[in-house]
N, C-alpha and C positions, 0 to 999 in steps of 0.2 A: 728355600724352605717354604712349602705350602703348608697355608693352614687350614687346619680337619676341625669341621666341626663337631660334635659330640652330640650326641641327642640327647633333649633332658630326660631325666628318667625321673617320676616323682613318689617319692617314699611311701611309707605305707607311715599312717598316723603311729602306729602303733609294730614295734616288732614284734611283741608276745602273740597278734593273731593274725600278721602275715602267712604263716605256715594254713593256716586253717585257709585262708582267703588267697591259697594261690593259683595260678590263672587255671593249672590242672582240674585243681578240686573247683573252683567256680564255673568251666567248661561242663568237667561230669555233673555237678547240680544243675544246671542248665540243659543238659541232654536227657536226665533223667526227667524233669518236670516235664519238657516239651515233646521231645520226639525219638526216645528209645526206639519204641514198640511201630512195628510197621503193619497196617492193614494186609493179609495176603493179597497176593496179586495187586497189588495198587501202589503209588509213592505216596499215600496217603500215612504222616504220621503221628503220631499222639505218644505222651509220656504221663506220669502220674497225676502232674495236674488237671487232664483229660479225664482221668479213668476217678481220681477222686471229687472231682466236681458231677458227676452224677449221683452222689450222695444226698439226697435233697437236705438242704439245713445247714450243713456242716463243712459242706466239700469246697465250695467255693471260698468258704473262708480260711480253710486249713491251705489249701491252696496258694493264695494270696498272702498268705504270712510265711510258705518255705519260701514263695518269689520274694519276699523280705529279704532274705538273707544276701541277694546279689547286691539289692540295695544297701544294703548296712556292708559289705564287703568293699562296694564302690568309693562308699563315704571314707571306711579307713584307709584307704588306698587315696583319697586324696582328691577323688575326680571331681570338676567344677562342678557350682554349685545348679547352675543350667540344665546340667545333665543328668545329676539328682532329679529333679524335678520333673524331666522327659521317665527317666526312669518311673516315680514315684506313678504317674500318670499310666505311663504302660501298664501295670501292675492293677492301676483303680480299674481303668478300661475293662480289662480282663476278668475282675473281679466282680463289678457292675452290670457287665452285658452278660458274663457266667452263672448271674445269677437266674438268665431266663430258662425255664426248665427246654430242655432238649436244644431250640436252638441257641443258647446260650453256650452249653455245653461242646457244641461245635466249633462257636465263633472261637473258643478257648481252645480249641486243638487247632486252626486257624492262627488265631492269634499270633502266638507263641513268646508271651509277652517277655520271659526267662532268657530266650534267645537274641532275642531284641536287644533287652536290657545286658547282657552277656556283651553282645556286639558292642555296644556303646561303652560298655566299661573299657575293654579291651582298645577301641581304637582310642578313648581320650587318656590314653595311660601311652599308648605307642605313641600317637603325635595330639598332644594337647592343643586342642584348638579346631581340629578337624569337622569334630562334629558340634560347634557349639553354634555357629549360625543354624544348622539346620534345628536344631533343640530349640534355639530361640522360635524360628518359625511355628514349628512346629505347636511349640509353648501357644504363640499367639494362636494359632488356629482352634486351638482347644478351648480358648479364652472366649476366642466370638463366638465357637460354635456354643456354649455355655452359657453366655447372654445372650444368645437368640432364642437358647429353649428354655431359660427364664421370662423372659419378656412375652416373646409369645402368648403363652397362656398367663399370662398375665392381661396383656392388651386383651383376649378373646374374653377371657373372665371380666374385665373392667364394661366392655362390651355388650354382654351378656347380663348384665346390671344395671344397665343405660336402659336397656331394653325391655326389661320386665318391670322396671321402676317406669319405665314410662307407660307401660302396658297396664300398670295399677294405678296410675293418674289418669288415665281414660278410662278404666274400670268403675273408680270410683267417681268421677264425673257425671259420666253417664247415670248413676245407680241412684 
C-alpha cells in the first residue's frame, strides 16, 4: 500500500464570500482591469484600469481601489501574510507611478498590477510556499529601493545647508 499525499488546500476565511472571490470571478476582474481590450494590430494590451486612469484626479484612484478587491479576496482566502504585502505594493506601484499624467498611464497598462496580484493569489493557494521567498525578496528590494530615495535627498538637502550656511559665514565676514 503506498501512500498519496493530498495537497493542502486552504479554506477561505469566510464561506458567505467565497462565491464572490472565486478563482472565475477574481480571473475575469483581473482580465477586465488589465488587458481585455487589444490595441489593433499590436499584442499591446490594456483593460479598465488603463482607460480609467487617464481621468486626471480620479482615475488612478478608482483604479487602485477595484485592484483592492484581489487584495481583500486574497486575505479571505487565507494567502500568507508576505504575499499580502507583495500584493499590497503591486497595487501602490501602480497607483503612484499612475499618477504621472501620460507616462504614468502607460507604466499601468504595462504594469498590470491586477494580473500580478491574480498570479500570486492563485499560486499560494495551489502550492503555499512557492511564491513566498520571492515576495520576501522582492519585499526587501522595495524596502532599500525606499531608503535610498529617502536618504538621498535627505543627504543632498543636509548638503545644501552646509553650504549656503557656510556661504553666509563668509558673507557675513567679509561685510
Amino acid at each position: 500500500m503506498g501512500i498519496s499525499a493530498e495537497p493542502e488546500i486552504l479554506r477561505p476565511r469566510s464561506a458567505k464570500v467565497s462565491a464572490a472571490f472565486s478563482d472565475e470571478n477574481l480571473d475575469l476582474l483581473s482580465h477586465l482591469l488589465d488587458d481585455f481590450l487589444r490595441v489593433p494590430g499590436t499584442s499591446i494590451r490594456f483593460g479598465l484600469d488603463g482607460i480609467v486612469g487617464f481621468i486626471p484626479g480620479i482615475g488612478d484612484v478608482l483604479g487602485g481601489i477595484a485592484s483592492c478587491l484581489l487584495i481583500v479576496a486574497a486575505w479571505v482566502r487565507g494567502v500568507p501574510k508576505v504575499i499580502l504585502a507583495r500584493m499590497v505594493l503591486n497595487v501602490a506601484i501602480e497607483t503612484a507611478v499612475g499618477a504621472v499624467p501620460i507616462v504614468g498611464d502607460l507604466f499601468d497598462i504595462a504594469w498590470r498590477a491586477n494580473r500580478r496580484n491574480y498570479r500570486l493569489l492563485e499560486g499560494s493557494v495551489a502550492a503555499p510556499g512557492r511564491y513566498t521567498l520571492g515576495s520576501w525578496l522582492f519585499l526587501g528590494a522595495m524596502v532599500a529601493i525606499l531608503v535610498v530615495l529617502v536618504a538621498v535627498p535627505l543627504l543632498v538637502a543636509e548638503w545644501l545647508l552646509k553650504v549656503i550656511w557656510h556661504g553666509i559665514g563668509h558673507g557675513l565676514g567679509h561685510g
